[in-house]
LOTOR-175743 format. One record per residue: residue in three letters; x, y, z of N, C-alpha, C, CB in turn. Coordinates in pm, whole numbers, padded with zeros to 5 digits, always signed. Glycine has a CB too. Example, Ala and Ser with C-alpha at 12.3 -4.5 7.8 and 13.67 -1.06 7.14 Angstrom:
REM residues 2
Ala+01319-00569+00780+01230-00450+00780+01320-00330+00780+01131-00447+00905 Ser+01285-00225+00708+01367-00106+00714+01290+00003+00787+01408-00060+00572 
//
This chain:
REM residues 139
Unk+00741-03445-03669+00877-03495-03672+00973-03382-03632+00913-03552-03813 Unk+01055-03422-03528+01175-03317-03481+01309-03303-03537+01209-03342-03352 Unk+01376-03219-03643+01492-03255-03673+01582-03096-03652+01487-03332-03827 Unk+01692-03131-03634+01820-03019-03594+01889-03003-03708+01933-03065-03477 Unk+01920-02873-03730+01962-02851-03839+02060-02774-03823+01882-02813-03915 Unk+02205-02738-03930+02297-02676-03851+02241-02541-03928+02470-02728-03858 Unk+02278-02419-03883+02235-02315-03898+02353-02241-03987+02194-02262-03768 Unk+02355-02108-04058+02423-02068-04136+02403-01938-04112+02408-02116-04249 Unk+02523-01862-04140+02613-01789-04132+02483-01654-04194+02768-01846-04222 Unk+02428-01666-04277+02290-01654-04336+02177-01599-04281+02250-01759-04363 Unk+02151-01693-04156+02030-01746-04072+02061-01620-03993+02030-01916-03987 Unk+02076-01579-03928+02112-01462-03855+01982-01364-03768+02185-01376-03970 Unk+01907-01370-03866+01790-01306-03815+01632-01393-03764+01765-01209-03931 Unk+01653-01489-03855+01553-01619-03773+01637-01656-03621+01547-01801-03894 Unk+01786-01661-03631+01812-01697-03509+01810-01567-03397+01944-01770-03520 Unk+01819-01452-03429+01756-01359-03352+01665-01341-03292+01745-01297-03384 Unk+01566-01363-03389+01425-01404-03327+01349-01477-03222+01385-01446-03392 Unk+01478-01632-03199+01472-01715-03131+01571-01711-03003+01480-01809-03209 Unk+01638-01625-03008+01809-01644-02930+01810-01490-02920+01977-01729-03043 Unk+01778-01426-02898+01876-01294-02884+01933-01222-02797+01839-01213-02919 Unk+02006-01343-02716+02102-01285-02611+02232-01308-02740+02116-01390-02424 Unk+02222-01368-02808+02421-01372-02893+02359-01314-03016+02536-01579-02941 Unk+02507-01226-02976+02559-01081-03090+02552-01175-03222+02768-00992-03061 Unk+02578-01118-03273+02594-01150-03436+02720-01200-03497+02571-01027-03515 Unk+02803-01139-03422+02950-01143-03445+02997-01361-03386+03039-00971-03306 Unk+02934-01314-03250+02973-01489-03197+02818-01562-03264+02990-01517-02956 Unk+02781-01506-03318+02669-01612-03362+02746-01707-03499+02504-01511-03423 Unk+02805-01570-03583+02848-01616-03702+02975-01718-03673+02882-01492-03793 Unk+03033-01666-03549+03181-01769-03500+03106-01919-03489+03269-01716-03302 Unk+03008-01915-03421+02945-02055-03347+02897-02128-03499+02780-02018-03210 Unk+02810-02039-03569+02766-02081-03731+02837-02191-03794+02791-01963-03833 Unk+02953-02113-03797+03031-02172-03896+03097-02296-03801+03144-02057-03969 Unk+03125-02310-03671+03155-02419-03646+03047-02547-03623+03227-02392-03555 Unk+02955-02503-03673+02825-02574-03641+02804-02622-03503+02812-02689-03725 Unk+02793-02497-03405+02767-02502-03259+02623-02443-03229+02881-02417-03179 Unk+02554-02385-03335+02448-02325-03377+02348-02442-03448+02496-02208-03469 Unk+02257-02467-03372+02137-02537-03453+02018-02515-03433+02131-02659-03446 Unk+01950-02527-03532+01804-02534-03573+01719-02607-03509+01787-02575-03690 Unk+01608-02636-03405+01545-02731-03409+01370-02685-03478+01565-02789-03261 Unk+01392-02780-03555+01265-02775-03667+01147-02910-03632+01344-02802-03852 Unk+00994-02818-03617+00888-02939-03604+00828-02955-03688+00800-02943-03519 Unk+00825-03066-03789+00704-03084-03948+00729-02978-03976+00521-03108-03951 Unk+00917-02916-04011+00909-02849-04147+00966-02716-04085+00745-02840-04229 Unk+00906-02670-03948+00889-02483-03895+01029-02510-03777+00668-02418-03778 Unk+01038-02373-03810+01190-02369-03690+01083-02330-03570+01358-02206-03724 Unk+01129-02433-03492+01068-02442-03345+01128-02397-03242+01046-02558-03303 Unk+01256-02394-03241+01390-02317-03135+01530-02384-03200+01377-02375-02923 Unk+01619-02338-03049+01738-02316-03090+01816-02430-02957+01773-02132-03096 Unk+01966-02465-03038+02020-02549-02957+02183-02500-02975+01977-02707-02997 Unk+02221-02484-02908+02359-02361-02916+02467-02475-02781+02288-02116-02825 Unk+02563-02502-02869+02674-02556-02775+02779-02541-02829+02672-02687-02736 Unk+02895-02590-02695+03057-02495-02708+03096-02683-02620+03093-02254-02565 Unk+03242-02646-02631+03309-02762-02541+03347-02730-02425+03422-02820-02590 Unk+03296-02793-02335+03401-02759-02209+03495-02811-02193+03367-02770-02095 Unk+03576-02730-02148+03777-02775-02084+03824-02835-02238+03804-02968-01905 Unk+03731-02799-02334+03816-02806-02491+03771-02971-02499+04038-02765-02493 Unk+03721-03020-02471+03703-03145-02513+03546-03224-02466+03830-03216-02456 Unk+03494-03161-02424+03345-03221-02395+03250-03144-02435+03310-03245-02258 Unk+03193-03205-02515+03052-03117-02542+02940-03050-02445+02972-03201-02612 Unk+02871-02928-02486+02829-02932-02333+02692-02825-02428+02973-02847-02166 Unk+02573-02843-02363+02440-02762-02413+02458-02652-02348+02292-02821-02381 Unk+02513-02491-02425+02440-02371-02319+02294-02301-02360+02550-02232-02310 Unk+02243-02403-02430+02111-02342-02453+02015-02407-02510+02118-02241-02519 Unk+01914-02462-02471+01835-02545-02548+01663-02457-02545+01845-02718-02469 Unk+01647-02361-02651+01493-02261-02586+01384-02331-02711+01512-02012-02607 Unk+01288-02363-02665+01170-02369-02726+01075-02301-02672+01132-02480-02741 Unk+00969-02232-02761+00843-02112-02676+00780-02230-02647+00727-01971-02775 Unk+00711-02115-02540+00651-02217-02451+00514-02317-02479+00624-02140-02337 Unk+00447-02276-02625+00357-02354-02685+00433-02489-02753+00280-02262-02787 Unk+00555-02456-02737+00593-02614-02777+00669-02754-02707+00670-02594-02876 Unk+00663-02643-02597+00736-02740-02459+00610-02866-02385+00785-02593-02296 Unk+00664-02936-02372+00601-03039-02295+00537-03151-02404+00484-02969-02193 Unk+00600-03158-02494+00573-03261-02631+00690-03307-02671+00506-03194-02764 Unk+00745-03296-02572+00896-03405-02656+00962-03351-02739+00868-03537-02748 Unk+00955-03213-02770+01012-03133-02876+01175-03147-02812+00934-02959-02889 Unk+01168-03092-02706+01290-03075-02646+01380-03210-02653+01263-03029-02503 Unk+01311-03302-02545+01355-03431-02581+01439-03481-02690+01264-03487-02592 Unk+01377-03475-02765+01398-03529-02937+01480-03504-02976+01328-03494-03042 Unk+01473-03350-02966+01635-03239-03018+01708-03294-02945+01657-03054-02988 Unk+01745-03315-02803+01867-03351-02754+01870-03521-02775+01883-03296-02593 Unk+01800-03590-02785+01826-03649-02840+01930-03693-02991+01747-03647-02820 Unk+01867-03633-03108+01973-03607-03197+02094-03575-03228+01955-03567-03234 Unk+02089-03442-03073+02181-03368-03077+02322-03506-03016+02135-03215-02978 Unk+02235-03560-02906+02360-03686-02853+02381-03770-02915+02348-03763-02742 Unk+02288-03840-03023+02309-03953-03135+02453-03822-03205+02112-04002-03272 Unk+02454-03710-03257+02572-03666-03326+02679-03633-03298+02561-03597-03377 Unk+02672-03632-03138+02795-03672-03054+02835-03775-03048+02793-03656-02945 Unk+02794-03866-03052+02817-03997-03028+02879-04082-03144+02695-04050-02987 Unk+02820-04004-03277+02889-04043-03388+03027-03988-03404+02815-04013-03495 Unk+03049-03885-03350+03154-03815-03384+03229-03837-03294+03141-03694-03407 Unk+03210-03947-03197+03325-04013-03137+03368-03968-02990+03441-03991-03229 Unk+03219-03848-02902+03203-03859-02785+03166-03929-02710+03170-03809-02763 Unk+03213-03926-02572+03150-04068-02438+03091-03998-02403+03230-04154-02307 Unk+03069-03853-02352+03040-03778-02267+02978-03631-02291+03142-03780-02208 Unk+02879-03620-02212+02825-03463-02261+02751-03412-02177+02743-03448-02387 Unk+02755-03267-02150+02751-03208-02001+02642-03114-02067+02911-03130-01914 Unk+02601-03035-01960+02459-02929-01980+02470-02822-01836+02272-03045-01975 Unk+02418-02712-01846+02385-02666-01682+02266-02604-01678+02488-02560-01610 Unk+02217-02565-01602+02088-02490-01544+02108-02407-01407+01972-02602-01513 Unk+01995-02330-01361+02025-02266-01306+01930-02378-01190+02014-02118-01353 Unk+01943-02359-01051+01900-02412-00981+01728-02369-00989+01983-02393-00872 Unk+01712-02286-00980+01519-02187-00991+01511-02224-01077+01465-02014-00998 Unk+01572-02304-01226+01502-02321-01303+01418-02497-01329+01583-02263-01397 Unk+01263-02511-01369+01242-02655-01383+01356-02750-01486+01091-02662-01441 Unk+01444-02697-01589+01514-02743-01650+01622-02870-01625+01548-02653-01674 Unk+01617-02846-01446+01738-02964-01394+01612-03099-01382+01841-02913-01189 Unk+01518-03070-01401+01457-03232-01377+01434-03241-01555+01264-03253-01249 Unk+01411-03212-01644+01392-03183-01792+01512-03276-01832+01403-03007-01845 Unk+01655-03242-01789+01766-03321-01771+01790-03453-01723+01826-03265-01712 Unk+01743-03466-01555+01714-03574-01473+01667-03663-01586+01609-03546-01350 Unk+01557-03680-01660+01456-03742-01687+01554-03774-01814+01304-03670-01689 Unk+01620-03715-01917+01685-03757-01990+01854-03839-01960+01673-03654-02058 Unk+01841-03847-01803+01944-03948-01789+02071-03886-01752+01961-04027-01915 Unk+02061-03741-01717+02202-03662-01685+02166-03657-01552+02241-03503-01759 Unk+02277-03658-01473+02308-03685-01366+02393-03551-01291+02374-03812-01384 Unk+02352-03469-01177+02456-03346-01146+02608-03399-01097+02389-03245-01014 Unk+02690-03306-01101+02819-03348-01134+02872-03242-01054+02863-03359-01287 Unk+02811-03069-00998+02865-02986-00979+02807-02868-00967+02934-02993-01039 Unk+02814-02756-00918+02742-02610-00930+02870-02539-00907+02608-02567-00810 Unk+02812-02425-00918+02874-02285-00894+02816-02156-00800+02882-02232-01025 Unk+02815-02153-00698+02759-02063-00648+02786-01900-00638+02755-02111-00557 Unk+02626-01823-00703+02721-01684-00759+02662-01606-00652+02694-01606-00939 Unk+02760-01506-00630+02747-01425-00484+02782-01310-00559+02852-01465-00335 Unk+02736-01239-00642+02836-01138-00722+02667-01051-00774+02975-01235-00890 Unk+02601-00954-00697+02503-00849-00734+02576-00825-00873+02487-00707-00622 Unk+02474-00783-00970+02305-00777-00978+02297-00877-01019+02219-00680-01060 Unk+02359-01032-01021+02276-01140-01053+02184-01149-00957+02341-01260-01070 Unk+02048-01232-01010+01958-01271-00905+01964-01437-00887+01806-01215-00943 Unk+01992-01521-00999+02006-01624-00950+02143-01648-00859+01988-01701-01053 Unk+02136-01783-00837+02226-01794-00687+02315-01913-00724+02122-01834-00525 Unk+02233-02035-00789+02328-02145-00835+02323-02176-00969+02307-02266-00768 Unk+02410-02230-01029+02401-02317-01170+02487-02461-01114+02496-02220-01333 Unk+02402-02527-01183+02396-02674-01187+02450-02748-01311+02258-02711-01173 Unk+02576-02764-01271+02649-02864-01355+02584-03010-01374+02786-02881-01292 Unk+02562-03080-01512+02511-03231-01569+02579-03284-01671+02373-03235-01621 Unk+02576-03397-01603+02699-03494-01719+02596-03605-01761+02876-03588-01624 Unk+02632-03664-01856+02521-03806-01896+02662-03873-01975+02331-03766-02037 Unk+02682-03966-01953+02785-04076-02058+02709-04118-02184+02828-04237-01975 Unk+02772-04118-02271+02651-04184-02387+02685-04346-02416+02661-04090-02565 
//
């Protein structure tokens, strides 16, 4: 069973473990607004699901990581799943995601019904990727 959990101010070092590109400082900001979640399988924290709003009013995924022994079982799925049933309660139509173009993640999306909407093309060394891929899904 897959469930999301909001994470706490607390959690800090399990979410390190899982996430450690965000400082501590915006971890605890995101914490407390419950932009920080847990995704837990039968019980064990399995990864992490980290979102912000875009343009202040749309929800939007910048991170959805599960290791890679747990990918390809619907883990992922599931979580965003939940994650859009609690948008949806809370009175969103709409909810966006991005990826990088090199990454398999834009069909991971496809398949859950988001649709591209947009990119960004980065021309700016030492990045190595080249595009990110804007996704919208209506709920």
């Amino acid at each position: 069973m897959v469930t999301l959990e909001r994470a706490d101010a607390r959690d800090f070092a399990l979410w390190r473990s899982l996430d450690p590109r965000l400082d501590e400082s915006e971890y605890r900001f995101k914490a407390q607004a419950g932009r920080c979640l847990f995704v837990f399988e039968d019980g064990q924290a399995a990864g992490v699901l980290r979102w912000q709003l875009f343009w202040d009013w749309i929800p939007f995924v910048t991170l959805l990581w599960l290791p890679q022994e747990r990918r390809g079982r619907g883990v992922g799925r599931r979580a965003m799943e939940l994650w859009e049933e609690q948008m949806r309660e809370s009175g969103r139509t709409l909810v966006m995601t991005s990826t990088m173009a090199e990454e398999r993640a834009q069909h991971f999306y496809h398949r859950l019904g988001y649709r591209d909407c947009g990119c960004l093309v980065k021309n700016c060394p030492p990045l190595v990727e080249n595009m990110e891929i804007f996704l919208m899904k209506p709920l």
